[in-house]
C-alpha positions in Angstrom: -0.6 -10.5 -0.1 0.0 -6.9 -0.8 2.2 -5.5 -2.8 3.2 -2.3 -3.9 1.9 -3.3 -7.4 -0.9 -3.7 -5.9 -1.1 -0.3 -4.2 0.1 1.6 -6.9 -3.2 -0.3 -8.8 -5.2 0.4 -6.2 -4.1 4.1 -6.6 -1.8 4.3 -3.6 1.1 7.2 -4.2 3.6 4.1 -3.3 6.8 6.3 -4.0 5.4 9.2 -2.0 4.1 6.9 1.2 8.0 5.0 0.8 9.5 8.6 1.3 7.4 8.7 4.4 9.0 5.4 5.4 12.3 6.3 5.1 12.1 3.8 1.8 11.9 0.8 3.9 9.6 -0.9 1.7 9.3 -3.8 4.3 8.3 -0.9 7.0 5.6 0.4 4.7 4.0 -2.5 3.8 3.7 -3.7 7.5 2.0 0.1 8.2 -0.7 -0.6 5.6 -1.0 -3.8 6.5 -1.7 -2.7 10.1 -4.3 0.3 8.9 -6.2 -3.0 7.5 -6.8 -4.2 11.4 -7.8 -1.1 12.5 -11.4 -0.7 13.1 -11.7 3.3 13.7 -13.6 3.0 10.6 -16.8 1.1 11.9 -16.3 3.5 15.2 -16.6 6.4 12.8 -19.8 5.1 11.0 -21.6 4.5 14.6 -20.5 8.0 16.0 -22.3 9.1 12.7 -25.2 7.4 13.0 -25.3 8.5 16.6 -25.1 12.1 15.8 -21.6 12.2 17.9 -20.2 14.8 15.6 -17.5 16.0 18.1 -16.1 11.9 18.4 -16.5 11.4 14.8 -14.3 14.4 14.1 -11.4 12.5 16.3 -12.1 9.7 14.3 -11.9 11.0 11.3 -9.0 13.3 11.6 -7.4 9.9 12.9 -8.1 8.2 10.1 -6.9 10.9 7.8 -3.9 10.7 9.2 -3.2 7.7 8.8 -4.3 7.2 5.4 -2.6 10.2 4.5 1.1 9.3 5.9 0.6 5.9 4.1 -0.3 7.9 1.1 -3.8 5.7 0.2 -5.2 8.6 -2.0 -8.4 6.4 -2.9 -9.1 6.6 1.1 -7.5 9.8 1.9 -10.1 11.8 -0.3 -13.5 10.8 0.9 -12.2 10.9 4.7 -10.6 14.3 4.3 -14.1 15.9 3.1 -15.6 14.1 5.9 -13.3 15.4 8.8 -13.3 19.1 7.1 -17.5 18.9 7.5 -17.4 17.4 11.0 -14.7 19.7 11.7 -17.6 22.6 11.6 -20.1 19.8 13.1 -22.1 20.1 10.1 -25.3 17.6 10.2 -25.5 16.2 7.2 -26.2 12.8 5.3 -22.9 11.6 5.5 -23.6 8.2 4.1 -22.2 8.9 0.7 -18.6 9.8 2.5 -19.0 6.8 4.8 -20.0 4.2 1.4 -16.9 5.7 -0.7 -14.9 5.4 2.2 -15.9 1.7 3.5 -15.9 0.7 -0.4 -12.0 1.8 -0.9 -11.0 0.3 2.4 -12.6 -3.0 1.1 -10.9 -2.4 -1.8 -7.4 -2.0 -0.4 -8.5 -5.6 1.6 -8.9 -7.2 -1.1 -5.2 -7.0 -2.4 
């Protein structure tokens, strides 16, 4: 079960993402719990693979706000570089991004 020990451990800016939620600590734990069902994250990795820079960037930017407003810095940082080079449609190996990114979001799972 997650906490916000556990986020705070997991390097979440829990007082900054309880702000966001109006302090309702019951509201932000069911908003991170609910970013843990989302699958936007595998969609991003296939749009990647597929060279769908332009659906990638929704995805991204999605995903960065979402991470963002729940203040997950460990998963907030590799997706932000990611949506600022897909932003520009830059081709590049993005696998690094996607693996740091994929890596945290297991992390956070595993609270």
């Amino acid at each position: 079960m997650i906490t916000l020990d556990k986020l705070s451990e997991f390097g979440a800016d829990v007082k900054d993402g309880l702000i966001r939620c109006m302090n309702k600590e019951d509201f932000y734990l069911m908003l991170v719990n609910k970013a843990l069902n989302d699958n936007r994250l595998s969609e991003l990795e296939q749009q990647i693979y597929y060279k769908n820079y332009h659906s990638a960037f929704e995805t991204a930017h999605t995903l960065k706000g979402m991470y963002s407003n729940l203040s997950l810095t460990p998963l907030t940082v590799p997706i932000n570089e990611m949506t600022e080079l897909l932003r520009n449609g830059t081709d590049t190996d993005y696998t690094a991004l996607l693996e740091e990114t994929k890596t945290q979001f297991r992390r956070l799972c595993e609270l």
